[in-house]
C-alpha positions in Angstrom: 0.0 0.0 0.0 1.6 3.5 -0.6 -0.3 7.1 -1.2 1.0 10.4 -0.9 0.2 10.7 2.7 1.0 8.2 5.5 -2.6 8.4 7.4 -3.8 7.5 3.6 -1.4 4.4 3.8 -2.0 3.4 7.2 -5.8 3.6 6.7 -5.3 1.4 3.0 -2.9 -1.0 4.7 -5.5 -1.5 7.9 -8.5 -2.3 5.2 -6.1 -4.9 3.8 -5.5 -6.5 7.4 -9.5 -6.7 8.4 -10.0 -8.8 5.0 -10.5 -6.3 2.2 -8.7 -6.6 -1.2 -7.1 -3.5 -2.9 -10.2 -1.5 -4.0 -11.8 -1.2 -0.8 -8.3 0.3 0.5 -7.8 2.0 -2.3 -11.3 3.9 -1.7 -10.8 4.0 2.0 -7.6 6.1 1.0 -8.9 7.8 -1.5 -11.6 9.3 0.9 -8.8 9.7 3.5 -7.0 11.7 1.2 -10.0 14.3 0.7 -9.2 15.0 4.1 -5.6 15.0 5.0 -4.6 16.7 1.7 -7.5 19.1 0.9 -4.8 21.5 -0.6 -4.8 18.6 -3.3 -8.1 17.6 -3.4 -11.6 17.4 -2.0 -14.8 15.1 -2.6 -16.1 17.7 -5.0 -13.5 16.8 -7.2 -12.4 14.5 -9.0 -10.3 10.8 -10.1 -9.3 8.5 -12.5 -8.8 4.9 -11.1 -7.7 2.0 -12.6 -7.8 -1.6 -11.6 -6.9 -5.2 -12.5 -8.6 -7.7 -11.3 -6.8 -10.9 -10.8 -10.5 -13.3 -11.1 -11.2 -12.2 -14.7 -7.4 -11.2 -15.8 -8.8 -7.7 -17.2 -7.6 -4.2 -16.6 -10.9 -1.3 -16.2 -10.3 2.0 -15.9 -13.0 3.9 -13.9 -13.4 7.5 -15.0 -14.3 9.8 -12.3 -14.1 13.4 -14.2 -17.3 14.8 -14.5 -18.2 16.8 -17.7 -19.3 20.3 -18.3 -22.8 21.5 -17.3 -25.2 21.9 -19.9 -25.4 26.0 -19.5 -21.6 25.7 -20.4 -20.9 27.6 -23.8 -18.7 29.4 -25.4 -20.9 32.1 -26.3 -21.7 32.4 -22.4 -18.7 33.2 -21.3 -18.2 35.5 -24.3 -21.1 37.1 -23.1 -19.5 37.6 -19.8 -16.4 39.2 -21.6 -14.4 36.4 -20.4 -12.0 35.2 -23.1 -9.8 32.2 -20.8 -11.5 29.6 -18.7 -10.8 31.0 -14.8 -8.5 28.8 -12.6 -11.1 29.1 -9.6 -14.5 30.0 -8.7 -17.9 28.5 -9.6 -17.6 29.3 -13.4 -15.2 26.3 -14.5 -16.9 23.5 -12.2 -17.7 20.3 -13.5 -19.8 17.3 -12.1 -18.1 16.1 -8.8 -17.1 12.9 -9.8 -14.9 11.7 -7.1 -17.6 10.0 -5.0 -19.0 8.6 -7.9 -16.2 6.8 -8.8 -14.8 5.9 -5.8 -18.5 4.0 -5.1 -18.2 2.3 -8.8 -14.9 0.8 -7.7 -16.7 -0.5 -4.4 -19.8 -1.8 -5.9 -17.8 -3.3 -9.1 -14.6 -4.6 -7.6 -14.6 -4.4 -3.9 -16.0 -6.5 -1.1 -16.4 -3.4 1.8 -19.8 -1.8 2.7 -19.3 1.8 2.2 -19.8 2.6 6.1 -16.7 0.6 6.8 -14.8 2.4 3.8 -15.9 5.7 5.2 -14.8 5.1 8.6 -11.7 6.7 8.7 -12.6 9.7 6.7 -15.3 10.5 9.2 -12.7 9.7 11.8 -10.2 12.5 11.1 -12.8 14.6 9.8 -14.5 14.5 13.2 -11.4 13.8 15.6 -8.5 15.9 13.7 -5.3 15.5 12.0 -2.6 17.0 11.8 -2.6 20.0 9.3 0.4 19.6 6.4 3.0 22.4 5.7 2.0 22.8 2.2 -1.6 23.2 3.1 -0.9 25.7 6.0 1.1 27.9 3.5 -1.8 27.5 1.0 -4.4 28.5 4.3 -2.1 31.4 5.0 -1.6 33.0 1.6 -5.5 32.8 0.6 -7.0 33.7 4.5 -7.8 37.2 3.6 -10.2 35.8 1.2 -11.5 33.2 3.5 -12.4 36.4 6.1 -14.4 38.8 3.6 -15.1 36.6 0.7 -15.2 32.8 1.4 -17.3 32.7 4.2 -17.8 29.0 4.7 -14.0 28.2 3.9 -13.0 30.5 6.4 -14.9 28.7 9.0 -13.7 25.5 7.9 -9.8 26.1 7.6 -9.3 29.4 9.7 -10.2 27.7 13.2 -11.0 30.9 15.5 -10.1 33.3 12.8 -6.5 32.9 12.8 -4.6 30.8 10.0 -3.5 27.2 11.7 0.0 26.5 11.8 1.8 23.5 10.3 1.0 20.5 12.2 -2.2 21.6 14.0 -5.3 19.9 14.7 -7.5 20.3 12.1 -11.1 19.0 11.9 -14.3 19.3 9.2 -17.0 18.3 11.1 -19.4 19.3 8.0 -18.2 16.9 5.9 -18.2 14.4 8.6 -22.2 15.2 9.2 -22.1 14.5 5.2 -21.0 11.5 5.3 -22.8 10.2 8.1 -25.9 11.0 6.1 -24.9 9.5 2.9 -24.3 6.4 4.9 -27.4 6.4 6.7 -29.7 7.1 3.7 -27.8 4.0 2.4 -28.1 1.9 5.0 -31.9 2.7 5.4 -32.3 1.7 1.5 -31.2 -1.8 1.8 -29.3 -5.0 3.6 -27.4 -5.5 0.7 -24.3 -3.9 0.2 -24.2 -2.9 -3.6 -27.6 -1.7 -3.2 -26.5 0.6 -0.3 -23.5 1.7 -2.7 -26.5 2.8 -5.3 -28.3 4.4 -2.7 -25.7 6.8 -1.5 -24.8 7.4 -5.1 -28.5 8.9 -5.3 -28.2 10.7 -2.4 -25.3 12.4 -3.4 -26.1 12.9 -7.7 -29.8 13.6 -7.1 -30.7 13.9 -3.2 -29.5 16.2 -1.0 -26.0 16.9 -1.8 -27.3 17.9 -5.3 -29.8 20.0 -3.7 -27.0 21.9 -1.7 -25.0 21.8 -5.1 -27.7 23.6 -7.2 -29.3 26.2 -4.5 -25.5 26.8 -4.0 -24.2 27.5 -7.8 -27.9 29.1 -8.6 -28.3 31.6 -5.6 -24.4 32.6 -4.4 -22.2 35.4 -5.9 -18.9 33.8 -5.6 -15.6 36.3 -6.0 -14.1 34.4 -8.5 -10.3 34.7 -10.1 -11.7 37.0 -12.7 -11.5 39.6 -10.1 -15.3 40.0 -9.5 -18.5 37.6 -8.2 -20.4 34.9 -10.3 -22.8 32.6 -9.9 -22.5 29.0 -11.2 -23.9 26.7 -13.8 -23.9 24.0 -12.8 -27.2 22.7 -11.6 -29.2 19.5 -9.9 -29.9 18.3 -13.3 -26.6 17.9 -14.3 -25.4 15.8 -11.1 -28.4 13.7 -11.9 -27.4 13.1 -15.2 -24.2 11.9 -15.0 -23.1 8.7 -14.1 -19.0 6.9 -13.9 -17.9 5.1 -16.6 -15.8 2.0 -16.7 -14.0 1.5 -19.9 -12.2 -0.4 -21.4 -8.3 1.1 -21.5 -5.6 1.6 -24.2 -2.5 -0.3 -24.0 0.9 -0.8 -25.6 3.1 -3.9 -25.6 6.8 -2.7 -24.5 9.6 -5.9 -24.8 7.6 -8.3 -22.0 5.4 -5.7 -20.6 2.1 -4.2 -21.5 1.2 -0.7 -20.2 -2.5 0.4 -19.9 -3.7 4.1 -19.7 -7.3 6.0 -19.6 -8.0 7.3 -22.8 -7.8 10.6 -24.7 -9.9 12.4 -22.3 -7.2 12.2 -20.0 -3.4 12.7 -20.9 -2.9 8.9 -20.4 -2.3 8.3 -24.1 0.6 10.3 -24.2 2.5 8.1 -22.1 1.9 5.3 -24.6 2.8 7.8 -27.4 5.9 8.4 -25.7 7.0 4.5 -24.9 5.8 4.3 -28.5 8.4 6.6 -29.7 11.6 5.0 -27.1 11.1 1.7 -28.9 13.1 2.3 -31.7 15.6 3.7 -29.3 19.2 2.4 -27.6 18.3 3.7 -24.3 20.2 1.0 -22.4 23.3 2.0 -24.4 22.7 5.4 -24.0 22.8 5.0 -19.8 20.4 6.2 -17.3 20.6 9.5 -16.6 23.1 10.5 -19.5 23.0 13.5 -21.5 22.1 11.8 -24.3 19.0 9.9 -22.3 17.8 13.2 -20.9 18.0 14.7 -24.3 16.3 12.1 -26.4 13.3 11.7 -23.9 13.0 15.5 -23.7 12.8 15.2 -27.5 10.1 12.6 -27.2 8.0 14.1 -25.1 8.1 17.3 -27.2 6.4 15.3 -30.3 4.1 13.5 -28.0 2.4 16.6 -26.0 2.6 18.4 -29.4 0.0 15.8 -30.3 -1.9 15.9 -27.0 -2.3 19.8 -27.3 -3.6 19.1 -30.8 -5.5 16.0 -30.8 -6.9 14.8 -27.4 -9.7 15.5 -25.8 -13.3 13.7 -24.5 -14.2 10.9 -27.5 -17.6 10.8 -26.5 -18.0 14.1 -28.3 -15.1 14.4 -30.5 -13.8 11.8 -32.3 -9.5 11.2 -31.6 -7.5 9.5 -33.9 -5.6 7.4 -31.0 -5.0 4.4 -33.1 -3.3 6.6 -35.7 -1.5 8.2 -33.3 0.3 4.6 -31.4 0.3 3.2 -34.8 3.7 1.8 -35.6 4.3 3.6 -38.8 3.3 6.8 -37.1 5.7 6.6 -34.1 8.5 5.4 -36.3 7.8 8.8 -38.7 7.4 10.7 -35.4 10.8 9.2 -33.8 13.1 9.8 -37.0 12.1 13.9 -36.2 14.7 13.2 -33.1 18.1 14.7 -33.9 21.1 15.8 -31.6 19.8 19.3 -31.2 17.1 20.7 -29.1 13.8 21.3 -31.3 12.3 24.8 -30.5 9.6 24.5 -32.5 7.7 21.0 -31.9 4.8 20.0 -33.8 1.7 17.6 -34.1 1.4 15.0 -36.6 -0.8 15.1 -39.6 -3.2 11.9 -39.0 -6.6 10.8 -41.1 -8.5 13.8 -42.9 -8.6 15.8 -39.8 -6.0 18.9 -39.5 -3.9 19.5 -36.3 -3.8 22.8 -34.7 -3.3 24.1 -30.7 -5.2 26.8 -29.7 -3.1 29.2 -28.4 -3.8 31.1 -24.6 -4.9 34.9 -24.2 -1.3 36.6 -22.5 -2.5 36.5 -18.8 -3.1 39.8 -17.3 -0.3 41.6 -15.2 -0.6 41.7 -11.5 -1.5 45.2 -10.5 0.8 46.9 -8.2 -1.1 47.2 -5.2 -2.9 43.0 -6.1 -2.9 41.0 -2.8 -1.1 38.0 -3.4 -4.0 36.1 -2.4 -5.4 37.5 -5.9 -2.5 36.5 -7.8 -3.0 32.9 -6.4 -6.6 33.0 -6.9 -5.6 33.1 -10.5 -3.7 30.1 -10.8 -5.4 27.3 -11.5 -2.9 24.6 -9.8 -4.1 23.8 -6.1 -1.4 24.7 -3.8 0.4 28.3 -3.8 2.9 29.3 -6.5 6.3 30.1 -6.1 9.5 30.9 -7.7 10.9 27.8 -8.6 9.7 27.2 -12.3 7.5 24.1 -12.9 8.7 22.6 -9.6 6.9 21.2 -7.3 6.4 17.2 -5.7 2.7 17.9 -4.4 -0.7 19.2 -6.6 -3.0 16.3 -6.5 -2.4 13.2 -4.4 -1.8 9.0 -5.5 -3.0 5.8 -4.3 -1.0 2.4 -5.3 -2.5 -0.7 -3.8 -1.7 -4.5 -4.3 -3.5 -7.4 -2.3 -2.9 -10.9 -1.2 -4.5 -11.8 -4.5 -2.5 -10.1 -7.2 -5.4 -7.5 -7.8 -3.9 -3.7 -7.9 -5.7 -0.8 -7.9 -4.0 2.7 -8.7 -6.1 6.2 -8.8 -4.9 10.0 -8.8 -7.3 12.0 -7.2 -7.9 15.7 -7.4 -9.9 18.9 -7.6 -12.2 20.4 -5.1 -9.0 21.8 -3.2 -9.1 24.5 -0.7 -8.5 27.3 -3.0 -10.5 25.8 -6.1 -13.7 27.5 -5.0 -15.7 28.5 -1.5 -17.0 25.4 0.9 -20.5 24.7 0.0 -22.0 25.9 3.6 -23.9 22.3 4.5 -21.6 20.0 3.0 -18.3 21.0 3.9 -16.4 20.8 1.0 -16.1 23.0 -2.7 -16.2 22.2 -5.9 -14.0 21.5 -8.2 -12.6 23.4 -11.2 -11.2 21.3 -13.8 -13.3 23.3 -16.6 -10.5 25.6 -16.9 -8.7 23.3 -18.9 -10.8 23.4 -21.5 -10.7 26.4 -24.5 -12.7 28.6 -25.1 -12.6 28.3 -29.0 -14.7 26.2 -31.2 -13.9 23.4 -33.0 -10.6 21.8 -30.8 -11.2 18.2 -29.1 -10.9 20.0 -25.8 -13.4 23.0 -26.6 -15.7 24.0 -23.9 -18.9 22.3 -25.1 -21.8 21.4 -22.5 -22.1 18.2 -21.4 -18.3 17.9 -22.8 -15.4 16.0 -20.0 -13.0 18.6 -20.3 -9.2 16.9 -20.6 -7.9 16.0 -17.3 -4.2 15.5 -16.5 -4.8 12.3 -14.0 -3.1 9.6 -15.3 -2.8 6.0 -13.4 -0.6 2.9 -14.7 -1.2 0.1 -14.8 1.3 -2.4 -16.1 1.5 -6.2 -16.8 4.4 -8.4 -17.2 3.6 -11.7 -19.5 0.3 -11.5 -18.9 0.7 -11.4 -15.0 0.4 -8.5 -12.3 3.3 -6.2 -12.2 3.2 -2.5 -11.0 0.4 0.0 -10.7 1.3 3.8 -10.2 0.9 7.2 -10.6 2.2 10.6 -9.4 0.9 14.2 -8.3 1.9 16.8 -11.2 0.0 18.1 -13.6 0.9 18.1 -16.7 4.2 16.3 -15.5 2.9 13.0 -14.4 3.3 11.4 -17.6 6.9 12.3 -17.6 8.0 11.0 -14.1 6.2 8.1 -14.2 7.9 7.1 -17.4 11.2 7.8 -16.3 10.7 5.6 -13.5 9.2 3.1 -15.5 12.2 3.0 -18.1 14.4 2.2 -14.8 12.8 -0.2 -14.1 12.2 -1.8 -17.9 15.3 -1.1 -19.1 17.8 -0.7 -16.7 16.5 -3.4 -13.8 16.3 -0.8 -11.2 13.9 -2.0 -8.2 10.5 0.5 -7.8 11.6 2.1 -4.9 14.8 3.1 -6.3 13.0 3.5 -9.6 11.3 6.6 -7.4 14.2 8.2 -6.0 16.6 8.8 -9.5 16.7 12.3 -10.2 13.6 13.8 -12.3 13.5 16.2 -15.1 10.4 17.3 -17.6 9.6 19.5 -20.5 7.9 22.9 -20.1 7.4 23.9 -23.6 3.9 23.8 -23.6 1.0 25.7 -22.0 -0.2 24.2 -19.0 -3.2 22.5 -18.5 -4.1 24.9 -15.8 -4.7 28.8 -15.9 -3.3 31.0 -16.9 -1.5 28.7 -19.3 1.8 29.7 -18.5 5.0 27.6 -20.8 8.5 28.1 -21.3 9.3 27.3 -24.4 12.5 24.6 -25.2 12.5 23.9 -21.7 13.4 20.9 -19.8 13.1 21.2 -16.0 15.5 19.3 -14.5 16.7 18.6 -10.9 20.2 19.5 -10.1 21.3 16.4 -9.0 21.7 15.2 -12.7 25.6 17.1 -11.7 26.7 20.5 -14.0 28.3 18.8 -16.5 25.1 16.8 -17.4 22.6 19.8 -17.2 25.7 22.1 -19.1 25.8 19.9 -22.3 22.2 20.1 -22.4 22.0 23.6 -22.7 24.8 23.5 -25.7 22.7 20.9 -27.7 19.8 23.6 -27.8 17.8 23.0 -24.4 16.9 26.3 -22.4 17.8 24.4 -18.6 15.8 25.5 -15.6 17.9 23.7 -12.9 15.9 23.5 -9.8 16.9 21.9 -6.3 17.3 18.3 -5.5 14.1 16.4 -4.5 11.9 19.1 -6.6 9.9 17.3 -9.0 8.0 14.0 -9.0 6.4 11.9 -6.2 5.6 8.6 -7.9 4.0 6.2 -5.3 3.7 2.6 -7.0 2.9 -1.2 -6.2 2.8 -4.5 -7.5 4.2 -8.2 -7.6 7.6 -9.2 -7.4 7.7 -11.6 -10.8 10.4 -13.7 -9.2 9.2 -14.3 -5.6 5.6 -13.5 -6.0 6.1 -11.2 -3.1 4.0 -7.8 -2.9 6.2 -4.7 -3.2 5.2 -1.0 -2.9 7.3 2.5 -3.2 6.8 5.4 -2.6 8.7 8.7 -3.8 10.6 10.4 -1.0 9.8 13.8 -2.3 8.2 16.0 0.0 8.6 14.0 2.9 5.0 12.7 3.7 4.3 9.8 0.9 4.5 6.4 2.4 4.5 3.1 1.9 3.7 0.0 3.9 3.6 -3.9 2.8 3.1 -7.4 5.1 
């Protein structure tokens, strides 16, 4: 068992110990998480789990991103003079589809009523625990807004008015009332234990969490990071529409493995285009951690997020070209584009009739002078405060890893709903989440604001088998970045034999050429983000091949939190990445 917080681990490793396989720990995490991390996440936002189940031999991927509302237009927010999606408020919410998800995995895969899955959550909701440093900074940066705008959040996380410090007791007895009621209006539907799942999935998409949802969004002028108040749209009617998928995921064969990912509504693919891409290369000759490693899967990366930016988004609405995309011809046309210099000026490939093009952001406006900085937080759209260090960063969003007894894993990134996403929702005790600000606001791109639309989400889980048999599941905070750490630390471990927990602690680098996923859209174009601990010489000869270097301190970037089965012993095996000091992980 390993997550990016230790209560997360310690409550997933005690489900496993009472007789539960590795989707009710992975849920009883997960809801953990909303609470111990709600600078990363929150139970209005949302996750993307995926599983393999050892009985049936199949890998599922359970998509917990809720789409768009249906008042959701372009011409809406046009009308509004709003030309980028905001990082935070009530305008860029989407269905909360956390809870949802997390109550799929229990009622498809798990054996847990949801009361004893809950148990913890409602524990440290109601009890305490102790309050993180990252989420105290985040507290203490965006208090003035909790005191004259965010009423509700300021009585959740501003405990007698003052900002908590590091390591206090903090509790959310709100949210603990909620989920004492979801689990009673279950319980009071039925004996049997899926139905009760069902029932609390009612009472949450179209009883009375909805209710608090809708009068909330409908009636509240929320101060918002466009600098002034709006109400939401996103309504009753939309909760009750929507329900979690489970799909079917995409996969690649690399040498003996197979990797699965979610599909083009998330950035999953691209860690296939990627792997795709390598497999034509000597990376074993090249050496782990070389220059010329670094460089080529910089270069790779480049061609594969040029064709996420231009090609991916929800297929429900929009058809993708994925197969085109992984197809072997393509990747070998797309791999030849690699040369010994750094390309400035990536681009997507031309696949089927359809022609490739990536919207391009509005410039973000310029901090006044006199701006608070909780102001110039507000309008970032990544969850925890901003700072200095380009790109960097081991926390935004949170990971569970979870193996069993069995050989079943279980992996999900959750996130969204965080503390400075939007204000707590009065009689529920949490906020919603904003991953609608991913989206464009132009017509006619795969990831176009469109109503009804999932709008590309960055959450990304692994999972990965090894001839045919369990191997490793995992997944990392990061943004944009998780598909980038977690395939560095795969390739150690594919190519180079390194053991997962090692495979976590190798120095990390990424690219930031492209916008982010998250307002305002900042990039640095011909970037790679690297770690120092790569040593000068390493980071120097990438800078005279072409690469603009952003050196940032060791320990920086990635948090990769993985599990699986040791093919030679049949052992269990977790990791988790020591980055920021608080990811753990725990195996008997």
């Amino acid at each position: 068992m390993a997550a990016t917080h230790w209560l997360a681990s310690g409550v997933g490793m005690d489900i496993l110990d009472r007789g539960g396989n590795a989707f009710d720990a992975a849920a009883a995490a997960g809801f953990a998480l909303q609470l111990v991390e709600p600078h990363s996440n929150g139970p209005g936002g949302d996750v993307v789990i995926s599983v393999y189940e050892r009985a049936t031999g199949k890998v599922r991927v359970i998509c917990g991103q809720g789409p768009m509302p249906q008042a959701a237009t372009i011409d809406r927010f046009a009308a509004l003079g709003i030309k980028q999606m905001p990082a935070a408020g009530l305008l860029p919410a989407t269905v909360p589809g956390a809870f949802g998800a997390w109550t799929r995995l229990l009622a498809e895969f798990g054996s847990m009523p949801l009361a004893t899955v809950l148990e913890p959550a409602i524990g440290y909701a109601s009890s305490g625990y102790p309050l993180l440093p990252a989420a105290a900074s985040t507290i203490a940066t965006m208090a003035p807004l909790f005191r004259t705008e965010w009423a509700a959040s300021g009585r959740t996380y501003l405990p007698g008015g003052e900002a908590p410090l590091p390591g206090s007791r903090m509790r959310n007895t709100t949210l603990a009332k909620t989920y004492e009621r979801l689990i009673r209006e279950a319980q009071a539907a039925s004996n049997d234990r899926v139905a009760q799942l069902e029932a609390a999935h009612r009472a949450f998409y179209e009883g009375f969490v909805a209710d608090e949802i809708d009068r909330f969004s409908r009636t509240t002028d929320v101060f918002d990071s466009t600098g002034g108040p709006h109400r939401g749209l996103l309504t009753g009617d939309d909760l009750a529409a929507w329900q979690p998928s489970v799909e079917e995921p995409y996969s690649l064969a690399y040498g003996d493995y197979t990797v699965h990912k979610p599909g083009p509504w998330s950035q999953g693919p691209v860690f296939l285009q990627q792997l795709a891409i390598l497999s034509g290369c000597d990376l074993r000759g090249m050496g782990l951690g070389s220059v010329e490693y670094i460089h080529t899967l910089a270069e790779a990366a480049k061609l594969a997020f040029a064709d996420r930016e231009a090609w991916y988004g929800d297929p429900l609405q929009t058809p993708v070209p994925l197969d085109e995309l992984l197809a072997p011809e393509y990747t070998a046309q797309r791999r030849a584009l690699i040369g010994d210099r750094a390309n400035l000026d990536p681009e997507p490939g031309r696949v089927g009739s359809g022609e490739p093009w990536i919207p391009q952001a509005e410039p973000p406006e310029e901090p006044g002078a006199d701006e608070p900085d909780w102001l110039t937080q507000l309008r970032s759209g990544l969850p925890t405060v901003t700072t200095a260090v380009p790109r960097a960063g081991a926390g935004n969003t949170c990971t569970v890893a979870v193996v069993d007894r069995w050989g079943n894993l279980a992996v999900a990134v959750p996130s969204g709903g965080w503390l400075k996403s939007s204000p707590v929702i009065p009689e529920l005790g949490f906020a919603l989440g904003t991953r609608g600000q991913t989206a464009w606001l132009t017509e006619g791109h795969p990831n176009s604001l469109a109503p009804g639309r999932r709008p590309r989400t960055t959450l990304s889980p692994t999972v990965v088998l090894r001839d045919g048999e369990p191997f490793l599941a995992f997944g990392t905070p990061g943004g944009d970045q998780q598909d980038q750490w977690t395939l560095h630390a795969f390739l150690a471990i594919a190519e180079f034999g390194v053991e997962p927990q090692e495979a976590t602690e190798i120095p990390a680098c990424n690219i930031g050429h492209f916008a982010q996923s998250f307002a305002p859209r900042l990039s640095n174009p011909g970037s790679v983000i690297a770690e120092r601990s790569f040593g000068p010489e390493v980071l120097a000869e990438l800078e005279r091949r072409g690469h603009r270097v952003a050196a940032v301190p060791p320990g920086t970037l990635s948090k990769v939190c993985a599990a699986g089965v040791d093919p030679a012993t049949g052992f269990v095996r977790v990791a988790a990445g020591p980055r920021g000091r608080q990811a753990y992980a725990v195996c008997r």
